[in-house]
C-alpha positions in Angstrom: 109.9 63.7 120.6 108.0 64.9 117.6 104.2 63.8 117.6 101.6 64.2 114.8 98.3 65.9 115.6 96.6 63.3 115.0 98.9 60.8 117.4 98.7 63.7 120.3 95.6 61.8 122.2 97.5 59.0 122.4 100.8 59.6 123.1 99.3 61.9 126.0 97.1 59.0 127.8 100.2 57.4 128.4 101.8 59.9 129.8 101.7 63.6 130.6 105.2 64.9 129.7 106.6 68.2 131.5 106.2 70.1 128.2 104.9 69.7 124.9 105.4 72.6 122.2 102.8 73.0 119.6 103.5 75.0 116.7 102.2 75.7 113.5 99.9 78.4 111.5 96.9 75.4 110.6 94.1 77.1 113.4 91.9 74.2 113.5 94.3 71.5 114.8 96.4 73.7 117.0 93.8 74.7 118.8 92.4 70.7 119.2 96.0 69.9 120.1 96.3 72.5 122.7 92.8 71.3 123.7 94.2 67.9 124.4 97.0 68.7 126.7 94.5 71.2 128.9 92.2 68.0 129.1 95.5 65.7 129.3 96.3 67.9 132.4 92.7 67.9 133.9 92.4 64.2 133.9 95.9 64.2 136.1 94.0 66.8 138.8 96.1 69.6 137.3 93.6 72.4 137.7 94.9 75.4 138.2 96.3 77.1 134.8 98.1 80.1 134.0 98.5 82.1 130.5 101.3 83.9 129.7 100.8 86.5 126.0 104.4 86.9 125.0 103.9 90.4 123.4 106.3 93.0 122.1 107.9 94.0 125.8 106.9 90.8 127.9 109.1 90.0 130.7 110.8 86.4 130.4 111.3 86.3 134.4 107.6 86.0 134.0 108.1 82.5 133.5 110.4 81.7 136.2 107.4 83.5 138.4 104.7 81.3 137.2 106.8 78.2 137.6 108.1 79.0 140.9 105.4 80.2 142.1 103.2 77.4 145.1 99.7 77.1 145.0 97.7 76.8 148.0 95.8 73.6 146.2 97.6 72.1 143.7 101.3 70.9 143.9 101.3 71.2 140.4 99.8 73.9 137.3 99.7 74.0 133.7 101.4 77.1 132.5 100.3 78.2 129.2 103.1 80.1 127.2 101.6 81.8 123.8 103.6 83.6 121.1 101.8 85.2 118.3 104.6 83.5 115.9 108.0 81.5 116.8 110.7 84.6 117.5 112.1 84.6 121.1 114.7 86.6 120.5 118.1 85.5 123.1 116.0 86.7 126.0 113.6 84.3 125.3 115.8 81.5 124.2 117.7 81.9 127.2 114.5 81.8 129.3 113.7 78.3 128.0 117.1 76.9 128.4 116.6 77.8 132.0 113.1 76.8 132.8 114.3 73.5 131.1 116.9 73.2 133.9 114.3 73.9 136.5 111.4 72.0 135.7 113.5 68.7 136.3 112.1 68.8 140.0 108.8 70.2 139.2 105.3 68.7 138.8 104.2 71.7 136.4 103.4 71.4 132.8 104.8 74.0 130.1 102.0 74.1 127.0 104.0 76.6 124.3 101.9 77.5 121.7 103.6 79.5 118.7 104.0 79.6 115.2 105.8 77.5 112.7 109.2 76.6 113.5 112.3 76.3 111.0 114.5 73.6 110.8 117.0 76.0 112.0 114.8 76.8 115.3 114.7 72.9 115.8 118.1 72.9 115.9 118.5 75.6 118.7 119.7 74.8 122.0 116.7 76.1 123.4 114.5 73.7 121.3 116.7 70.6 122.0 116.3 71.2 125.5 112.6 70.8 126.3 111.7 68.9 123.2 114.1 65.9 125.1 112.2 66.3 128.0 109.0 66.7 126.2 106.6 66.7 123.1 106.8 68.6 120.1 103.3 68.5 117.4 104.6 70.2 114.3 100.8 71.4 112.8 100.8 71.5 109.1 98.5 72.8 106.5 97.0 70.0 104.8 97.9 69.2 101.4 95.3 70.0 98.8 95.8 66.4 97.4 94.9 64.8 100.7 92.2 67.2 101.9 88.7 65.6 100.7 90.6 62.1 102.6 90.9 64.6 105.9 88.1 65.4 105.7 85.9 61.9 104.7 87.5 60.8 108.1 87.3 64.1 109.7 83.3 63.8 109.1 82.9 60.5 111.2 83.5 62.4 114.2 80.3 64.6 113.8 78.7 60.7 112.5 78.7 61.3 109.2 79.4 58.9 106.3 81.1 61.5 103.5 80.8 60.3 100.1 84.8 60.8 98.6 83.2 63.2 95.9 81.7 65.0 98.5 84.6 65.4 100.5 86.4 66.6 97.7 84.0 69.3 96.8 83.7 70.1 100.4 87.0 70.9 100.7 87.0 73.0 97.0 84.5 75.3 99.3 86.5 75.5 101.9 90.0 75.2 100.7 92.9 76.2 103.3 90.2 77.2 105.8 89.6 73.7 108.2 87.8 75.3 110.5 85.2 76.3 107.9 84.8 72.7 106.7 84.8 71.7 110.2 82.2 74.0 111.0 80.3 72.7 107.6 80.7 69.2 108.9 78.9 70.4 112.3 75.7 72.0 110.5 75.4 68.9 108.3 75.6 66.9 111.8 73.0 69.4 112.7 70.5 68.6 109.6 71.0 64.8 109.3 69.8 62.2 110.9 73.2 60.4 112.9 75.1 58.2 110.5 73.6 59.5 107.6 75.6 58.9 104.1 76.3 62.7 102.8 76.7 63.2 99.2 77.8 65.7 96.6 74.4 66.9 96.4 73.6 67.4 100.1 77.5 69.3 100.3 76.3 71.7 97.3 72.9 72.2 99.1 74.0 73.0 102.5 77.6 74.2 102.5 78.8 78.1 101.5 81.8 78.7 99.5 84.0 79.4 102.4 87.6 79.3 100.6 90.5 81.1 102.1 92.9 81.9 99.8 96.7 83.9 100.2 99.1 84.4 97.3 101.4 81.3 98.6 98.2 78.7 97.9 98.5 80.4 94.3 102.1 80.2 93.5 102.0 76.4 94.8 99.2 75.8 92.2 101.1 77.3 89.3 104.3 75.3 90.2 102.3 72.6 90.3 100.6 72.8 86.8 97.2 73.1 88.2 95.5 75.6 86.1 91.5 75.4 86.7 92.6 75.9 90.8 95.0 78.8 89.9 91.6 80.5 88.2 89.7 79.8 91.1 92.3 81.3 93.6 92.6 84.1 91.5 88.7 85.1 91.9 89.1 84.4 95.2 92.2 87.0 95.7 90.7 89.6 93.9 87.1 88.7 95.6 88.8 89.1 99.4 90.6 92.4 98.0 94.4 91.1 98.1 95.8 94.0 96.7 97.5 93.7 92.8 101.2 94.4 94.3 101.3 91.5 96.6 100.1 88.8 93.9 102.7 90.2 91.3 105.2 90.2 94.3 104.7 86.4 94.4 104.3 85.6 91.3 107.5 87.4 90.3 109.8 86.0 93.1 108.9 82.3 91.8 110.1 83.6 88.2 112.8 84.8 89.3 113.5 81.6 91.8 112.7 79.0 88.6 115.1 81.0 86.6 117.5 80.4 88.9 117.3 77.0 89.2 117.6 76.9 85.7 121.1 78.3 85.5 122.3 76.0 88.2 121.1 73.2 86.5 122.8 74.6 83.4 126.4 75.2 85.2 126.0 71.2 85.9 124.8 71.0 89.2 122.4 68.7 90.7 118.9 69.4 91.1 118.9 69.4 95.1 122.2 71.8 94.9 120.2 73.8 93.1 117.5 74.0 95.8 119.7 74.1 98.5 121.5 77.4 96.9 118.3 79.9 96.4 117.8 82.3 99.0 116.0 81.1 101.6 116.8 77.4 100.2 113.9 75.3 99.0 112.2 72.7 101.6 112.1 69.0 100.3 108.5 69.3 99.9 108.5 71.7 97.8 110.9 70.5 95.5 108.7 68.2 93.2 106.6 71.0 92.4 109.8 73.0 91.4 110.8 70.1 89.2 107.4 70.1 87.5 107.3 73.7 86.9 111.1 73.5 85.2 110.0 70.7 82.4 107.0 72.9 81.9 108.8 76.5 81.1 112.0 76.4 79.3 114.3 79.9 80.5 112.8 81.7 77.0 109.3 81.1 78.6 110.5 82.5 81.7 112.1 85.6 80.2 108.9 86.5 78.6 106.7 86.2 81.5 109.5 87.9 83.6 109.2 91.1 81.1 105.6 91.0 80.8 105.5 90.9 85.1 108.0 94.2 84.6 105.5 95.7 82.5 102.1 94.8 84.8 104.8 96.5 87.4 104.8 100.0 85.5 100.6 99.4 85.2 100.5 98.7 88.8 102.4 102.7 89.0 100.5 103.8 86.1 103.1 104.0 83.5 101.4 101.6 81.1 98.3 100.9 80.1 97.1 96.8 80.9 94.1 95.9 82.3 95.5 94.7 85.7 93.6 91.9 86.9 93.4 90.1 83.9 97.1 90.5 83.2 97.4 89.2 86.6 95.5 86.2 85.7 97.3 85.8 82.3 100.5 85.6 84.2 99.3 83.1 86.8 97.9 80.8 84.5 100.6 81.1 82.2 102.8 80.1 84.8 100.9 77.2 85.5 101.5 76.0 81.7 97.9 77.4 80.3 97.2 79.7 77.4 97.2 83.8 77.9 94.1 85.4 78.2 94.7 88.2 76.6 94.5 87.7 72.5 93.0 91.3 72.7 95.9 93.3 73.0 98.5 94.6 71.2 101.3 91.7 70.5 104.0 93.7 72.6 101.7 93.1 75.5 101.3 89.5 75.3 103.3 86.5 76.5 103.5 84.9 73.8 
């Protein structure tokens, strides 16, 4: 059964399930929701725990071991299963579909922690299996849209009353890095009296610019149209030394996947067939943004910021001469429907 983070506490005081997977690639609440089973198990006298790192040549009979395996306490243990991401491979699958079999007369508890999973994983056999018997939290990034809401509630845990400005520019400093903010949240705690009202000016006093940023938070911003947030990711990329290939790599692959759209739309198909045909397909989340970016750049548009990406490419090998970073940040916030920065060059360079 598939519970939200922020549902986990709940569903777990009324009753401690045989399993629950947690899996995701947001650090902050999937270490709190692995927190709350390990406490979930505690308050049921489960005390005894063992970790299992599933690592490049880790034995899967390990996990038949740990389950069979009688302690001279406890009748029951928590057995912590942790995967750096969410491949098992069919050793690993297989594994699962048999400790799902054998924990139906056991009093353990199976925590799995891993990475994000697909909707093709959640359709595995494997999956199925102990997410019947058990919990699944899916942890997800939160949405730029909702953050400085996340994190005016987020704040009353440390008793703080956060201003919805200073939410928002909370999370600006921090953006896609929770566990920043929440650690920003604890040193305001920290310096304010309890139940103190926090403002913009206390935030921009007493909180560091602690953005993360990765060349998937920038393409989302220039699908989405959102230019002044594209310039700020783009300082922040070249700032934490992402290297020029990888942002042209992204920013290339989403020309190339809007063009693509574009002729499937003008064949006559729909707009979700058109998703659903680009390789991989595009989630239904995404797809708004997708729609936005396709009434903003006609396929001429396109074209011209496809070409002018081939020719930051031969700058990139040194077979042209562009400054790199700002042609970088030309094509990004082009992209995201704002003027080119670079009126200085030579018209064959530009966009246009």
């Amino acid at each position: 059964m598939k519970v939200f983070p922020d549902k986990l506490a709940d569903a777990l005081a009324k009753k401690l399930p045989p399993v629950v997977i947690v899996a995701g690639e947001e650090p902050l609440q999937h270490m709190e929701a692995c927190d709350a089973v390990r406490a979930a198990a505690r308050e049921r006298g489960i005390e005894e725990r063992e970790v299992l790192h599933v690592e490049g040549n880790f034995a899967w009979g390990r996990l038949h071991e740990a389950s069979a395996s009688l302690s001279l306490f406890t009748s029951a243990k928590l057995i912590e299963l942790r995967l750096s991401g969410s491949n098992l491979g069919q050793e690993g699958a297989k594994a699962l579909r048999a400790y799902a079999e054998e924990m139906k007369g056991s009093d353990n508890v199976l925590l799995l922690a891993m990475g994000k999973l697909d909707f093709r994983q959640q359709k595995s056999a494997w999956f199925q299996a102990l997410d019947k018997a058990g919990l699944f939290v899916p942890v997800w990034p939160v949405d730029v849209s909702r953050l400085g809401f996340w994190l005016r509630d987020r704040a009353t845990r440390h008793g703080l009353n956060l201003d919805l400005d200073a939410a928002r520019l909370l999370g600006e400093r921090t953006e896609g890095n929770l566990l920043a903010a929440d650690q920003e949240l604890q040193k305001l705690a920290l310096l304010l009296p309890q139940g103190s009202r926090v403002g913009p000016r206390d935030v921009a006093g007493g909180v560091e610019d602690s953005a993360r940023f990765d060349v998937f938070t920038l393409v989302d911003a220039c699908l989405k149209g959102e230019r002044s947030r594209v310039a700020r990711i783009m300082t922040g990329l070249a700032g934490e030394g992402v290297e020029p290939p990888i942002v042209l790599w992204a920013l290339t692959r989403e020309l190339r996947t809007l063009l693509s759209l574009h002729q499937h739309l003008d064949q006559g198909q729909s707009f979700d067939h058109a998703c659903k045909a680009q390789k991989p397909s595009i989630f239904e989340k995404r797809r708004p943004a997708y729609q936005q970016a396709l009434g903003r750049l006609p396929v001429k548009r396109l074209h011209k910021l496809l070409l002018f990406a081939q020719r930051l490419d031969l700058s990139i090998k040194g077979a042209a001469a562009l400054p790199l970073q700002d042609g970088l940040h030309d094509l990004a916030l082009t992209l995201a429907g704002g003027r080119g920065l670079l009126a200085e060059l030579p018209s064959s360079y530009r966009i246009g």
